[in-house]
VEXDREN-2710 file (C-alpha; in Angstrom, 1 decimal):
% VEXDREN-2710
k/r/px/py/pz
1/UNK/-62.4/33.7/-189.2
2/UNK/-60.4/30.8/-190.0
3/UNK/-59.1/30.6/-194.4
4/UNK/-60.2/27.3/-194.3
5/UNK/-64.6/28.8/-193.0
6/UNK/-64.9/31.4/-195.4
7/UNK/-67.5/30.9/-198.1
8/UNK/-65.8/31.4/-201.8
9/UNK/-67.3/31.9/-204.7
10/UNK/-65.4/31.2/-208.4
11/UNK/-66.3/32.6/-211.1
12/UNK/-64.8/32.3/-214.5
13/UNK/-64.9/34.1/-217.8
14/UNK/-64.7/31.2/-219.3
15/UNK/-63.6/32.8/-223.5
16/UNK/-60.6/34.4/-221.7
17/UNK/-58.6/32.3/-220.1
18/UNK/-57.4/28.9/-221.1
19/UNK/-59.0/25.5/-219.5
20/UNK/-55.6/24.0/-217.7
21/UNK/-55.3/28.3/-216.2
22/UNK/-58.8/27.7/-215.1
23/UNK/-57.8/24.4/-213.0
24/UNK/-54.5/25.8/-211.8
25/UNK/-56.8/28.1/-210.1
26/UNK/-59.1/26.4/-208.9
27/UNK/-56.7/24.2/-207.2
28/UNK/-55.1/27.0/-205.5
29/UNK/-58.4/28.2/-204.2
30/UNK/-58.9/24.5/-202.6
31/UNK/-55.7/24.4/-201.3
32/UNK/-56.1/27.8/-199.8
33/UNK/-60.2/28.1/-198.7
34/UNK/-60.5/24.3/-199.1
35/UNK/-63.4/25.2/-201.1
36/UNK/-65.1/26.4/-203.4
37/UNK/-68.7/26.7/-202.5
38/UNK/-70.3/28.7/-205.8
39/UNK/-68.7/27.5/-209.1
40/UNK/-69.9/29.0/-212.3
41/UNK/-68.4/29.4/-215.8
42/UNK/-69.8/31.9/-218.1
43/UNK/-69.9/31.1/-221.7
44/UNK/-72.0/30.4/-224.9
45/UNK/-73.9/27.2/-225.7
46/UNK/-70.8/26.1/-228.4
47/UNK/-68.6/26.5/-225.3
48/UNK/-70.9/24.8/-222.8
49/UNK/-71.3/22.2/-225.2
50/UNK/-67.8/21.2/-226.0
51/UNK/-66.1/21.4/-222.9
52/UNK/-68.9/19.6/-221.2
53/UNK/-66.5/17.6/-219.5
54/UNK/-64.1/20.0/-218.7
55/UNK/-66.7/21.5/-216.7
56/UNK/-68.5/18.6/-215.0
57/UNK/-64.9/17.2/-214.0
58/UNK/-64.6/20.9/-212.0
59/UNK/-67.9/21.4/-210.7
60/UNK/-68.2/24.6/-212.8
61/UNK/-71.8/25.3/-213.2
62/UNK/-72.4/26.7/-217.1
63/UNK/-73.9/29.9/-217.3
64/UNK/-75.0/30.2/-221.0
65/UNK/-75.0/34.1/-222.1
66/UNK/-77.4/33.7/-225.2
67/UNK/-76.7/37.7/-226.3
68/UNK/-74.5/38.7/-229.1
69/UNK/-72.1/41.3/-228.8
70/UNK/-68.5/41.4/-228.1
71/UNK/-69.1/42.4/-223.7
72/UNK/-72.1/40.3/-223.3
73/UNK/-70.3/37.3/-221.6
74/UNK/-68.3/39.7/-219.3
75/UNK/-71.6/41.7/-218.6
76/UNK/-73.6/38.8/-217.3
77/UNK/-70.8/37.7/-215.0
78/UNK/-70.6/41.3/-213.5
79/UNK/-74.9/41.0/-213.3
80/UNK/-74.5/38.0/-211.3
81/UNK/-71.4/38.4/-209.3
82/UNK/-73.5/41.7/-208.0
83/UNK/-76.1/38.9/-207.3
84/UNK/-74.1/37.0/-205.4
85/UNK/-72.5/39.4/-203.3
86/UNK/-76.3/41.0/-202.3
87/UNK/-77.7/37.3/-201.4
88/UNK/-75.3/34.8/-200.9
89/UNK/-72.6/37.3/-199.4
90/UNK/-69.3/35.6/-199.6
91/UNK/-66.3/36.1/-197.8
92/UNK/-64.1/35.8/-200.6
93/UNK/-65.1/36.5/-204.5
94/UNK/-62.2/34.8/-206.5
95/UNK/-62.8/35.9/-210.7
96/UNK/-60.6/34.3/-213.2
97/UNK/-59.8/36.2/-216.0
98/UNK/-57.3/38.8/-217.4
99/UNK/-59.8/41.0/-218.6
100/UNK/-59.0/44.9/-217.6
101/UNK/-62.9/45.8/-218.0
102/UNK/-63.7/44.5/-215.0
103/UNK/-62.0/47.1/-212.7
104/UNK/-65.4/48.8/-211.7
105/UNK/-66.6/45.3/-210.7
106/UNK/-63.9/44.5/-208.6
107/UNK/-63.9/48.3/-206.6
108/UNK/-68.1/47.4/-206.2
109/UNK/-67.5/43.8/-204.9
110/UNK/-65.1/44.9/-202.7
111/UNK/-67.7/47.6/-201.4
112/UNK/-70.4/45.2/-200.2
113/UNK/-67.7/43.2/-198.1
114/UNK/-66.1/41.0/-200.0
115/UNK/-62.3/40.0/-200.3
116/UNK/-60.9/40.0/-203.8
117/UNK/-58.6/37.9/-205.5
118/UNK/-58.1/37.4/-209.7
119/UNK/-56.3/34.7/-211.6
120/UNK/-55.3/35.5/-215.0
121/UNK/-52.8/33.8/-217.6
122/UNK/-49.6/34.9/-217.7
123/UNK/-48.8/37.3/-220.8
124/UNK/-52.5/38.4/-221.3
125/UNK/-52.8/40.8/-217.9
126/UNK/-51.9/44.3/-217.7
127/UNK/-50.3/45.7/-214.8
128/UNK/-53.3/47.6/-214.0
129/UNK/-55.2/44.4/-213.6
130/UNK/-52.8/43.5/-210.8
131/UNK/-53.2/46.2/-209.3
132/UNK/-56.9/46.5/-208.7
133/UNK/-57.2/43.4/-206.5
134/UNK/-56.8/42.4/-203.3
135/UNK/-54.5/39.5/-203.9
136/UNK/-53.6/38.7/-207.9
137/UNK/-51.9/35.3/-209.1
138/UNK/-50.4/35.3/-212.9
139/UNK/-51.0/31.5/-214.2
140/UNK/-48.6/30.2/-217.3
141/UNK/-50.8/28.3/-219.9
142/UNK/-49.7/25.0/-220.5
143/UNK/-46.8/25.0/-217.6
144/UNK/-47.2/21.2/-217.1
145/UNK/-46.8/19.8/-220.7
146/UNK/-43.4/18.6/-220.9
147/UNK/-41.4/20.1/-223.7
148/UNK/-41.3/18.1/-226.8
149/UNK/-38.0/16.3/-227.8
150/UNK/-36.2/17.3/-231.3
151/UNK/-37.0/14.5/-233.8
152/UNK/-33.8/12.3/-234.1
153/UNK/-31.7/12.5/-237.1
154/UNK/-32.0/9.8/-239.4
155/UNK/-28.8/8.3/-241.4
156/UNK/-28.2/9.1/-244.6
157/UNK/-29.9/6.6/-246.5
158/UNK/-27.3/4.4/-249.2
159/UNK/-27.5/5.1/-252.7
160/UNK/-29.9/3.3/-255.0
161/UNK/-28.0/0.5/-257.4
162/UNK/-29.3/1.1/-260.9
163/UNK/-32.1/-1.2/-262.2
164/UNK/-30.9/-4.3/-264.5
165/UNK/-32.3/-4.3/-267.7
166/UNK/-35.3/-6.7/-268.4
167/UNK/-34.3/-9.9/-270.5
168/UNK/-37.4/-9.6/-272.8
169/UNK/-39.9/-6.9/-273.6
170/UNK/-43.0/-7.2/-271.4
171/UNK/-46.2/-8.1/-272.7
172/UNK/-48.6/-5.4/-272.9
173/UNK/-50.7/-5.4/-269.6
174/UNK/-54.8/-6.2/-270.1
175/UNK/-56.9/-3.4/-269.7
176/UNK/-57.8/-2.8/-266.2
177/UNK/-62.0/-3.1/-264.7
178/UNK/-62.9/0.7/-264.2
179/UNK/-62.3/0.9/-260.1
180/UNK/-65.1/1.2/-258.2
181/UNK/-66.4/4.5/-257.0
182/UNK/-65.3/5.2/-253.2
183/UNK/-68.5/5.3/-251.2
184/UNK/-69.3/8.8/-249.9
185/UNK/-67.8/9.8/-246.4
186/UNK/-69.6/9.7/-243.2
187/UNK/-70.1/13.6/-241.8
188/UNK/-67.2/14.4/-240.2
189/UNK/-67.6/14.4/-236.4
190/UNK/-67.2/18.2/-235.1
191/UNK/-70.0/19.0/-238.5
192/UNK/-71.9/16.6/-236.3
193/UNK/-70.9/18.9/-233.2
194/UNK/-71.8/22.6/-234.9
195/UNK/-75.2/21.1/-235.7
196/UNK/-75.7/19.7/-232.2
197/UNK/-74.6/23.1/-231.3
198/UNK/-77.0/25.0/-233.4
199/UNK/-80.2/23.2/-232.5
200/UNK/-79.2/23.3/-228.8
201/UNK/-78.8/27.5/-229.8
202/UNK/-82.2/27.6/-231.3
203/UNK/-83.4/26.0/-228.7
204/UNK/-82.1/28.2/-225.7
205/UNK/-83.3/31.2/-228.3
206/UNK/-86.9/29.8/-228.2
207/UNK/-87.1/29.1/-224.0
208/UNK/-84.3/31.6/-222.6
209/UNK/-85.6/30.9/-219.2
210/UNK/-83.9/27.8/-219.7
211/UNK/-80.5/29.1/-219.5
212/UNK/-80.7/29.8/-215.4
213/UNK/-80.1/26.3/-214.8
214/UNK/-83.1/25.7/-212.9
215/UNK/-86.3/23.4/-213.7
216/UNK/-89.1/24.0/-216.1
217/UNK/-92.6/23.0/-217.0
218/UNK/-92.2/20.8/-220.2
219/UNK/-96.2/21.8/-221.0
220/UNK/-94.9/25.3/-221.2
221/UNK/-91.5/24.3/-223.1
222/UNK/-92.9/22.3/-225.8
223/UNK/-95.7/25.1/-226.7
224/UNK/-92.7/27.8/-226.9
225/UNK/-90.5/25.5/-229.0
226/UNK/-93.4/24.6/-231.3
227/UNK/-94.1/28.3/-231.6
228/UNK/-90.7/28.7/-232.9
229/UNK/-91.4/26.3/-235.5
230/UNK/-89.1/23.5/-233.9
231/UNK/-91.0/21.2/-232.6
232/UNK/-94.1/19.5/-235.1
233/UNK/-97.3/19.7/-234.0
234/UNK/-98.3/16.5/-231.9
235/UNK/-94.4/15.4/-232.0
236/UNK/-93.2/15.0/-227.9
237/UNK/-90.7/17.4/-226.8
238/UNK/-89.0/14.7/-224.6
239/UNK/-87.7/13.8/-228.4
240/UNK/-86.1/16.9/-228.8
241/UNK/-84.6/17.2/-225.8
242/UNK/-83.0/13.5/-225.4
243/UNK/-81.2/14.1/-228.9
244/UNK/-78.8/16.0/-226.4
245/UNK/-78.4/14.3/-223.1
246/UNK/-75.0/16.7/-222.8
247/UNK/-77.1/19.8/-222.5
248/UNK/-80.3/19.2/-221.1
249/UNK/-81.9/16.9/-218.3
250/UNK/-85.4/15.4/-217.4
251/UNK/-87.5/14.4/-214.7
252/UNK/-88.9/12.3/-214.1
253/UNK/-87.2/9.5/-216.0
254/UNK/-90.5/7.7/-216.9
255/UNK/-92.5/10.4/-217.9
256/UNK/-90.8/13.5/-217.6
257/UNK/-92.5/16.6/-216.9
258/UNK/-89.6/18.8/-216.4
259/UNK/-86.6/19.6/-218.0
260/UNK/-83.6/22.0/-217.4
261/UNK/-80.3/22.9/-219.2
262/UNK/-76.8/21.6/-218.0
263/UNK/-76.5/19.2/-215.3
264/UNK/-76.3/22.2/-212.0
END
């Protein structure tokens, strides 16, 4: 089989390695497969939500791990790379990350058929890493940002002359108007961001099913997220929903009667 036919899958663990590694690899894989035919990140919502456009400029379909604990993310990217490997069966599993734990995932992958090859950033992978896969490729973080040039030095500015004295005493100034109080400040923009992020959160915690990607009966959505206490009684879910046209979508656009999280 030809590099250029064999079906690829990318999969990212997306709070190890930085975004710019991330592309370097990707473009690698296109310049080697030509392809990348299953593109998934795995993250959290605050993640999935600020580098939206990071990952819709890639392709990278946002898989949004809702459960807390330090492995979790890594855990549901082993789940579904199994997944994959059982249904879709690609030629060539491609995992980008630096992270040592998944050396059992690798040996099983490579069990059911598949070729593998890691990408991880350069000064974050062990040697033991390397080792594991079938091809390995060490990325620098931020290798195409030119360096910065040393501020140029200023000349020494020329001494002061000394103030003349006044001719005649000043008259004492008038009392100055009390100065207006400064109006308050509009809310920052990334507060603006964390709460975003939190509703989506509460959200996703209220309809999990949600976070596969896929389309769901908004009926059935809005009873759940009025359960939760999120939605008011006889206010429309569509509401909710369209306050965050980054995270969710709609269907119809009329009179929707689906909706799904992230964009596929």
């Amino acid at each position: 089989m030809n590099m250029q036919d064999k079906k690829v899958a990318f999969l990212v663990d997306f709070d190890n390695v930085a975004t710019d590694v991330i592309e370097q690899a990707l473009n690698a894989v296109f310049k080697d497969y030509g392809a990348a035919h299953i593109r998934r990140a795995y993250c959290n919502a605050e993640q999935a939500l600020r580098e939206q456009g990071f990952l819709k400029r890639l392709g990278l379909r946002a898989i949004v791990n809702l459960a807390i604990g330090k492995n979790s993310t890594d855990i549901a990217l082993a789940a579904d790379a199994m997944d994959l490997a059982i249904t879709e069966k690609p030629d060539v599993i491609v995992l980008v990350s630096s992270d040592s734990d998944f050396a059992p995932l690798v040996l099983r992958l490579r069990e059911k058929g598949a070729w593998l090859r890691g990408f991880g950033q350069y000064g974050k992978t062990g040697d033991g890493v390397i080792q594991i896969y079938d091809q390995f490729n060490e990325l620098a973080h931020d290798s195409g940002k030119p360096t910065p040039k040393p501020p140029a030095k200023s000349a020494p500015a020329k001494k002061a002359a000394a103030p003349k004295p006044a001719a005649k005493k000043a008259a004492p100034a008038k009392k100055a108007a009390p100065a207006a109080k400064p109006a308050p400040a509009a809310a920052a923009e990334p507060d603006a961001n964390v709460a975003a992020a939190k509703e989506i959160n509460a959200v996703l915690k209220a309809l999990p099913e949600l976070a596969d990607g896929q389309w769901h009966e908004m009926n059935a959505a809005a009873k759940a997220l009025r359960e939760a206490g999120l939605l008011a009684k006889n206010a429309p879910s569509t509401k909710l929903f369209r306050k965050h046209p980054q995270a969710f979508q709609l269907q119809p656009e009329k009179q929707p009667n689906q909706v799904r999280f992230g964009h596929g």
